[in-house]
C-alpha positions in Angstrom: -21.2 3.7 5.6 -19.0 1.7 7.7 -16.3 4.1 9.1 -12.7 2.4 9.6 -10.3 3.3 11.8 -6.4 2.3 11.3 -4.9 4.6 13.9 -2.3 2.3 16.3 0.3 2.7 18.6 4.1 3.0 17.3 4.7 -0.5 19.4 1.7 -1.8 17.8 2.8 -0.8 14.3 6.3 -2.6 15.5 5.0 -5.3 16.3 3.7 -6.4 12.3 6.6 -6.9 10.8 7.3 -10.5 11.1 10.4 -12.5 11.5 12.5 -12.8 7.8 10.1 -10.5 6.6 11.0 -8.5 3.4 10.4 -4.6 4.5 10.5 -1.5 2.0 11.3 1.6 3.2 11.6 5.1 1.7 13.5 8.6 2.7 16.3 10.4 1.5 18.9 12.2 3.0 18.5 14.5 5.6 15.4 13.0 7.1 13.2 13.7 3.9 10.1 11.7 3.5 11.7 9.2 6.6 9.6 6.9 8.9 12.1 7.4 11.7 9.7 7.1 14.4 8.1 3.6 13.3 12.0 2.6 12.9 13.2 3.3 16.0 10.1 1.9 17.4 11.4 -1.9 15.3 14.5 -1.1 16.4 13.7 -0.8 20.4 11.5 -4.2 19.6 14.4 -5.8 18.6 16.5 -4.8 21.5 14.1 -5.4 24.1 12.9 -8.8 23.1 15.0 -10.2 20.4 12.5 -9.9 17.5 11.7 -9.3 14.3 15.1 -11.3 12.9 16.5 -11.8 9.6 15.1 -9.3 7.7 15.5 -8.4 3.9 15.2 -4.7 3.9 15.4 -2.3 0.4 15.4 1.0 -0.2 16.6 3.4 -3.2 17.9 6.7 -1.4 20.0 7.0 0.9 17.9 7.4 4.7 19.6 8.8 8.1 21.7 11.1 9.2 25.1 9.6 9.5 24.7 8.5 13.2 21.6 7.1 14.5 18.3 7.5 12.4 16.6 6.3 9.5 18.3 3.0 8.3 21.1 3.0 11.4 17.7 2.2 13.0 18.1 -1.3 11.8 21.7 -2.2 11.5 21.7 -4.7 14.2 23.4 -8.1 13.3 20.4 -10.8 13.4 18.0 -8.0 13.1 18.8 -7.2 9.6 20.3 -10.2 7.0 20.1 -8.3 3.7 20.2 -4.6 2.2 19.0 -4.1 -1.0 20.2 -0.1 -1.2 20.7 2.5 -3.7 22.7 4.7 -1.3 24.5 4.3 1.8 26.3 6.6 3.8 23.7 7.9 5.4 24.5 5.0 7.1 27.5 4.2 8.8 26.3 1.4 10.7 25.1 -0.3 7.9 27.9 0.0 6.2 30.2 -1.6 8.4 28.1 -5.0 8.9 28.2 -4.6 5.0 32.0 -4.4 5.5 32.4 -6.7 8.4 30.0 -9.8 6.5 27.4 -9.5 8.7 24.7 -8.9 5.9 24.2 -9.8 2.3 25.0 -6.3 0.8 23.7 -5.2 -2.4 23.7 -2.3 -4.4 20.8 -1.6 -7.1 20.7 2.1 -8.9 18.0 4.3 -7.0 15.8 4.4 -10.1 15.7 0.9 -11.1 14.7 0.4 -7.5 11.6 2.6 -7.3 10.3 1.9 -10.3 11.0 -2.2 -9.5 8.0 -1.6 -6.9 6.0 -0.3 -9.5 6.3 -3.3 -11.3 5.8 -5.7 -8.6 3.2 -3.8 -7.1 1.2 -3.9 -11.1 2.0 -8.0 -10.9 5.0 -7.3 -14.1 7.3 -9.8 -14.7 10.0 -7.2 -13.2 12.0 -4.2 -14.2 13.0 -4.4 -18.1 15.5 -1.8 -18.9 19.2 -1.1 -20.6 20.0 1.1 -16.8 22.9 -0.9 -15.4 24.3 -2.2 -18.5 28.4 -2.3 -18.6 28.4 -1.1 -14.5 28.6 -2.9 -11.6 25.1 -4.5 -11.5 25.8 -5.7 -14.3 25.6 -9.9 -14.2 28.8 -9.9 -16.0 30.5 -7.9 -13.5 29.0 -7.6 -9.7 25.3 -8.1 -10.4 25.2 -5.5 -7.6 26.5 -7.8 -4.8 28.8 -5.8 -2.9 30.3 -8.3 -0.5 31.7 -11.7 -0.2 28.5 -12.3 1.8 26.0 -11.6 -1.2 25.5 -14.4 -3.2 21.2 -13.4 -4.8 20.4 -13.2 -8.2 19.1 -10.1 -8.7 19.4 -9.1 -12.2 20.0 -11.4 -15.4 20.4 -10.4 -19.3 17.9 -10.8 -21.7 17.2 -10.1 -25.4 14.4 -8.4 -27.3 14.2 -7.3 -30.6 18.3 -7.9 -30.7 19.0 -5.5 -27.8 20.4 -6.8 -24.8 18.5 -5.6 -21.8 18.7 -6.0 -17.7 16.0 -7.8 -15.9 15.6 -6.9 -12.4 13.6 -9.0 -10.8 10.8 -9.4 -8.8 10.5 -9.9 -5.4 7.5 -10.2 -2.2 7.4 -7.2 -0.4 5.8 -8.5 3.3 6.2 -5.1 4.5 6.2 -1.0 3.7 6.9 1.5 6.3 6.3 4.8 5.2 5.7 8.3 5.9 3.0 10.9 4.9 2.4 14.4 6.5 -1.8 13.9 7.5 -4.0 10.8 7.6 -8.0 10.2 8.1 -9.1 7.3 10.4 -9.8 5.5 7.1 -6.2 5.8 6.4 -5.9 7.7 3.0 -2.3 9.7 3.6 -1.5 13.0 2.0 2.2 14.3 1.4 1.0 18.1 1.0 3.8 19.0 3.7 6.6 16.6 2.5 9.7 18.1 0.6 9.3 15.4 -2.3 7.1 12.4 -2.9 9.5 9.9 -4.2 8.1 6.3 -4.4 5.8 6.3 -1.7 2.8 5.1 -3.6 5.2 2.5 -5.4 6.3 1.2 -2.4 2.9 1.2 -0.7 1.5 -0.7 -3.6 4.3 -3.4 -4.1 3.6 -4.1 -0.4 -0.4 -4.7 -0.9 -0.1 -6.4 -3.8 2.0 -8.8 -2.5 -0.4 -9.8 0.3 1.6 -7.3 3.0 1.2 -4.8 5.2 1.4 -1.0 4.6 2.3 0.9 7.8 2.7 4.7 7.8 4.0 7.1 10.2 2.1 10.9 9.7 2.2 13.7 11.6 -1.8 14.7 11.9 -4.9 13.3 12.0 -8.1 14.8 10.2 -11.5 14.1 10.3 -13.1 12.1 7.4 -13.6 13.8 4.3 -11.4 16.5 5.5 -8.6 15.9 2.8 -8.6 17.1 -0.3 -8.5 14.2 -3.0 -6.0 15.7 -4.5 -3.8 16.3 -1.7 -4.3 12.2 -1.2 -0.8 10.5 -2.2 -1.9 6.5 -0.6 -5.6 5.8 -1.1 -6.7 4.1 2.1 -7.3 0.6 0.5 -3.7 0.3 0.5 -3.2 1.0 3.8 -3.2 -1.4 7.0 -2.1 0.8 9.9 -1.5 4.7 10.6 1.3 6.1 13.4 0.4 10.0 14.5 3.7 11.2 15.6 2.6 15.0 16.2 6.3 16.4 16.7 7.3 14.6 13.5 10.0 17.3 12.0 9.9 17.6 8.1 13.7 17.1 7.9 16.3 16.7 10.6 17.7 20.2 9.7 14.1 21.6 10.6 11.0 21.3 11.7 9.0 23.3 8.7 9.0 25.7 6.1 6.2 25.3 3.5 8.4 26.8 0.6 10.1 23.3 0.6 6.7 21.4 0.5 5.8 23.5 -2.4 3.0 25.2 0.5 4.1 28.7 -0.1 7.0 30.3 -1.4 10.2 32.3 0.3 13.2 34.6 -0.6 16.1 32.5 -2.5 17.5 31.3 0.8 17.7 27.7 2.5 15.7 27.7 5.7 16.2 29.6 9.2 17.4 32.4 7.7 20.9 30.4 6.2 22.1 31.8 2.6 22.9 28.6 0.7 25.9 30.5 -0.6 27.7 31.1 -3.9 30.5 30.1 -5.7 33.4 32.8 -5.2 31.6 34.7 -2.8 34.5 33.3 0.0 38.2 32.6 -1.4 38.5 30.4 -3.9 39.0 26.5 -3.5 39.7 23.6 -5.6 35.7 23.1 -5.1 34.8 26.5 -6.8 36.9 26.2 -9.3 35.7 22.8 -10.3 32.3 24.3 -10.4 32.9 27.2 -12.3 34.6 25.5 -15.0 32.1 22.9 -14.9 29.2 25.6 -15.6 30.9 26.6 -18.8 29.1 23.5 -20.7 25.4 24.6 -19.9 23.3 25.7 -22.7 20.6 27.7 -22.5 17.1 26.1 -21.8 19.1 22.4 -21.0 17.3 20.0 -18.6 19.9 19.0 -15.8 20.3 17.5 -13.2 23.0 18.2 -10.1 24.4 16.0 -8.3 25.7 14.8 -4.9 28.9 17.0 -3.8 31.0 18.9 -5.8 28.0 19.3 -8.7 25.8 21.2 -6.1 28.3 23.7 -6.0 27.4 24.1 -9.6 23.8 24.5 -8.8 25.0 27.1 -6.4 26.5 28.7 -9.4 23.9 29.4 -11.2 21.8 30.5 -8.2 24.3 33.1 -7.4 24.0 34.4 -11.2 20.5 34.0 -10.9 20.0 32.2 -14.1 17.9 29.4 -12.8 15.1 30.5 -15.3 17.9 29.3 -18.0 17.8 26.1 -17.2 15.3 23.0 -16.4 16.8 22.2 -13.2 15.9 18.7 -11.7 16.1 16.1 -8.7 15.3 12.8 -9.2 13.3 13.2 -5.8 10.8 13.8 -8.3 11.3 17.9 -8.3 11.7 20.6 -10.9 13.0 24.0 -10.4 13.3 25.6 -7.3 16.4 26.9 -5.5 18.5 23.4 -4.6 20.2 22.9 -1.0 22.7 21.2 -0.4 25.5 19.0 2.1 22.5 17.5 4.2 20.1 19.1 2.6 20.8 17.7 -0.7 17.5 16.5 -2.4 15.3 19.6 -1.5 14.2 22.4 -3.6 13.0 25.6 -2.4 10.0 27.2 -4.3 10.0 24.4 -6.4 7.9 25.0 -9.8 6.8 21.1 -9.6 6.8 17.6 -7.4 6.2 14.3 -9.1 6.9 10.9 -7.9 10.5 9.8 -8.6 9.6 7.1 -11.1 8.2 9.2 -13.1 11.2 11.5 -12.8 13.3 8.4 -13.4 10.9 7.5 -16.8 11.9 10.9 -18.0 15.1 10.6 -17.3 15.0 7.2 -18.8 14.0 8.1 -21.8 16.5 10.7 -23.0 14.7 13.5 -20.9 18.0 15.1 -19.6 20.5 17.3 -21.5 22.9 16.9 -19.4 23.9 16.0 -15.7 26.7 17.5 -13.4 28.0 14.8 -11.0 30.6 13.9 -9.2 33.5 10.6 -9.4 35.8 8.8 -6.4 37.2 7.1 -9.3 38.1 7.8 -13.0 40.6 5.5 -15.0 42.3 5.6 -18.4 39.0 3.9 -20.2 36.2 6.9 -18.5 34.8 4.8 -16.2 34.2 6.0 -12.8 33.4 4.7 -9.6 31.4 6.2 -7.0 29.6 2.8 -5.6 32.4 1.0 -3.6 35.7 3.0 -2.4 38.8 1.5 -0.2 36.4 -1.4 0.5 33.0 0.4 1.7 29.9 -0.2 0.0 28.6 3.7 -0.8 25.8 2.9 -3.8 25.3 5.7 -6.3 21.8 6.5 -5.3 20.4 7.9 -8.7 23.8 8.0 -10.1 23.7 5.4 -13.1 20.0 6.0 -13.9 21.2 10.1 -14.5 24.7 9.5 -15.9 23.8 6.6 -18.4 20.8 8.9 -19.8 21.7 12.3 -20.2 23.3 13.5 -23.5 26.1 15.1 -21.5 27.5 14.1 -18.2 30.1 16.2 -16.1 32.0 14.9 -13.8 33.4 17.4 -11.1 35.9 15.9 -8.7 39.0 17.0 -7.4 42.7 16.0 -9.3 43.2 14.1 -5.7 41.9 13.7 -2.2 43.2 13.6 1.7 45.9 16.6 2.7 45.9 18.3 -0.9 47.0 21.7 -0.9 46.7 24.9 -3.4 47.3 28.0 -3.6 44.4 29.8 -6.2 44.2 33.4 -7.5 42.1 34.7 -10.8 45.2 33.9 -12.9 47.2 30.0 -11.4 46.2 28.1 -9.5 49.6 26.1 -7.8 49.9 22.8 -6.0 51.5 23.6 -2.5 50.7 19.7 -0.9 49.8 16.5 -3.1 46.9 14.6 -1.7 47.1 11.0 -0.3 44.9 9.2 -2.5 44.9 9.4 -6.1 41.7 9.3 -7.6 42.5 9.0 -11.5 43.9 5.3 -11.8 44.7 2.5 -14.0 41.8 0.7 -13.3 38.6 2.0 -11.1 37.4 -1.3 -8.7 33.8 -0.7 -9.2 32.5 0.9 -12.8 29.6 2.6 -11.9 29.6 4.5 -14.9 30.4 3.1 -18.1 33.0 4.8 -20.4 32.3 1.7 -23.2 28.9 2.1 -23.2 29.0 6.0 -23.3 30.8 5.7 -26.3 28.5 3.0 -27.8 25.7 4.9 -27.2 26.8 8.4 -28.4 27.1 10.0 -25.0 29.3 12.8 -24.2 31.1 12.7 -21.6 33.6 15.8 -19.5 35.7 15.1 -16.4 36.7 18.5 -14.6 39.5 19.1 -12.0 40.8 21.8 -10.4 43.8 21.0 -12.0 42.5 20.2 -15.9 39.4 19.1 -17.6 39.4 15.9 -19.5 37.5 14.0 -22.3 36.6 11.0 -23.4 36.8 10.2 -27.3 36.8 6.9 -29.3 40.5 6.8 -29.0 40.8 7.1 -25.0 40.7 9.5 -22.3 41.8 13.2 -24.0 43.5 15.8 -22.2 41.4 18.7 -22.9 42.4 21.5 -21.0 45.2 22.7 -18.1 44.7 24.7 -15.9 47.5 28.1 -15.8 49.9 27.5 -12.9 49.8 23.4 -13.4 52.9 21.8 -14.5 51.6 19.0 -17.0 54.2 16.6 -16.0 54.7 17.2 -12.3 50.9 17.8 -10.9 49.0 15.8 -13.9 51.1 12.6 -15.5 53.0 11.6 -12.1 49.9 11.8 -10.4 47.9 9.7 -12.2 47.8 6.0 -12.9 47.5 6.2 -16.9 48.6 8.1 -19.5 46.0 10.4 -21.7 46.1 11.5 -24.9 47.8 14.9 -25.4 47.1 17.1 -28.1 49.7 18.8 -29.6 48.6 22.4 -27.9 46.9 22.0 -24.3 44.2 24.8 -24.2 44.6 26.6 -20.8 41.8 26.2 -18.5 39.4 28.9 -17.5 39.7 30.2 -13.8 37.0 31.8 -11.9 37.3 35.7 -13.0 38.3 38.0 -10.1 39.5 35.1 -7.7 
């Protein structure tokens, strides 16, 4: 048998992504499941010669670490002409050659994304689906361009069988860099020490089936036969080219703990010995509040899923209890159970019960697998739409925002009343304003409706909006104000602080406070 070896050097790997070349990339936040070596090796490419230029580059999560890795690899004007992303601010460069025209910027929901390579990597006419309708992807709103610059088709409307449906469509993927934990010469790649799988094989396959090249970064090599074929995530026939980067970490945080790869298991605490806390277990803030109101709308044995933010505090919550078992908790990384982290951490699970790729996850949540789903809003306004896509200008992208808030039976959104210098003053029985914030954050009018309020409605969809300050609803006849919280004058700190007016019933239920704050 002929024996093939794909191992090359990181400026050989570089060097195959061609000028105007559409490259697919995957990762999530934190450095989980990202290429950054075979980045940074484009990246010092481009700045020592000049090429590859003009290049369309998508991904569905949101990859770096707010300064220099992952996608800030690649924000170079002329490097980089478009960004298809489902999450930004991992980012900061990239955002601001979003901001400053210097790409086409788009925005496409993280799930519609990842399972869009599925379908162009099985040769599908694209993504068919109702994710998107009545938000800012839309074609009768943004059709997910996010600046002047953007001007693609991306999505249109069709009908079958008298629904109105979102097309996404398809595209050429020229290149996919990737990441696996251990490769054979032969190149199949396992992910047996990765903290999820997302849509690696999706990616891997758009990329080959397109007639491009699949390039991925790993940080051992094996023998042949020496992996497991179950352990096998990429079957070598879809792979061109293998990077070994040995003293490739398995997150930026880290370098590795197998009871975030699923390996092996651990007490309930993040990594390096650092307790990923509980709600009250320090003084209370607006933030703990929010999330122990919040938790009052589980139900026992509901599937949900937590959120970027203010909702992990939730998942903290229940932690802290420990009354996981309760609950099917989810990521859309693709991971079930598990103790979640959080802030840069967000997206891995420790001692995770299971670890599937994320469009699966994203089928399931699709298809009305979710019961409901805790997540956060920059935005609400007087119809329930909220905004968490585009704020004072800057592209952010929801990540798996509208595929998990237009599906799940219940959504709560935790956010705070207001944001920037807002003061309080909290104990177990009021909670008092002592400084209003700067930016309002319930308005008239959100500028970006990532979330749909009309279509919740239309579709039967409950949907809760918690403050620290009171919890709100949205019925048939508008925006209800459901609950205030004791200590909170109703006219003062809620009405004159917000751009529309809700509907009050004629008693205002007081809202619960954390017990023993």
């Amino acid at each position: 048998m002929v024996k093939r070896n794909k191992v090359i050097s990181l400026q050989e790997a570089a060097a195959l992504v061609p000028d105007g070349a559409t490259l697919g990339t995957v990762g999530g936040g934190g450095g989980l499941v990202e290429a950054d070596a075979l980045l940074a090796a484009i990246e010092g490419r481009f700045v020592s010669t000049g090429a590859p230029t003009g290049l369309r580059v998508i991904h569905s999560l949101g990859i770096g670490d707010r300064d220099r890795r992952g996608l800030n690899r690649l924000a170079y004007e002329g490097l980089v002409r478009k960004v298809i992303g489902g999450h930004w601010i991992w980012s900061p460069r990239m955002q601001a050659l979003a901001r400053e025209e210097k790409i086409e910027a788009y925005v496409l929901p993280a799930g519609v994304t990842a399972q869009l390579m599925r379908e162009i990597g099985a040769g599908r006419p694209g993504l068919i689906t109702h994710v998107g309708l009545g938000t800012f992807v839309d074609p009768r709103q943004d059709g997910g361009r996010m600046n002047d610059s953007a001007g693609d088709t991306l999505v249109e409307l069709i009908e079958i069988g008298g629904r109105t449906l979102l097309r996404y469509l398809p595209f050429t993927v020229d290149v996919a860099v990737l990441r696996g934990s251990y490769a054979d010469p032969d190149g199949n790649i396992s992910q047996e020490e990765e903290p999820a799988n997302l849509e690696t094989f999706a990616m891997a396959l758009a990329a080959h089936n397109s007639g491009g090249a699949v390039i991925v970064q790993v940080r051992g090599l094996v023998e042949h036969g020496q992996l497991a074929a179950r352990e096998v995530r990429i079957p070598s026939a879809l792979v061109d080219a293998v990077v070994v980067v040995p003293d490739q970490p398995q997150c930026h945080a880290f370098f590795y703990d197998p009871s975030i790869s699923g390996q092996g298991r651990a007490d309930e605490s993040s990594p390096d010995g650092q307790q990923t806390g509980s709600v009250g277990a320090a003084a209370p803030d607006p933030r703990s509040v929010i999330a122990w109101r919040a938790a009052q709308e589980l139900s026992e044995n509901a599937v949900i899923n937590f959120g970027f933010g203010i909702p992990d505090a939730v998942a903290k919550l229940v932690a802290a209890r420990g009354e996981t078992d309760r609950y099917y908790q989810t990521i859309e990384h693709g991971t079930f159970g598990g103790t979640l982290l959080d802030g840069v951490l967000f997206g891995f699970a420790q001692n995770a019960s299971c670890m599937i790729d994320s469009p699966s996850q994203f089928d399931f949540y699709g298809g009305g697998g979710l019961d409901i789903a805790f997540l956060g809003f920059g935005e609400l306004d007087r119809c329930g739409n909220v905004n968490v896509s585009r704020l004072a200008g800057t592209t952010v992208g929801p990540g798996g925002f509208i595929d998990i808030a237009q599906n799940a039976g219940k959504v709560v959104f935790c956010g705070t009343f207001e944001t920037k210098g807002a003061a309080y003053a909290i104990d177990e029985r009021s909670i008092s304003v002592k400084r209003y914030g700067e930016i309002r954050k319930l308005v008239e009018a959100v500028d970006q409706i990532t979330f749909s309020g009309q279509q919740a409605l239309a579709s039967g969809q409950k949907a809760v909006y918690v403050t620290e300050r009171a919890v709100f609803e949205l019925t048939e006849a508008g925006m209800l104000l459901r609950e205030l919280a004791p200590g909170i004058d109703l006219q003062a700190d809620v009405l004159d602080r917000m751009g529309f007016m809700p509907i009050l019933p004629p008693e205002i239920p007081p809202m619960p406070l954390i017990p023993g704050a």
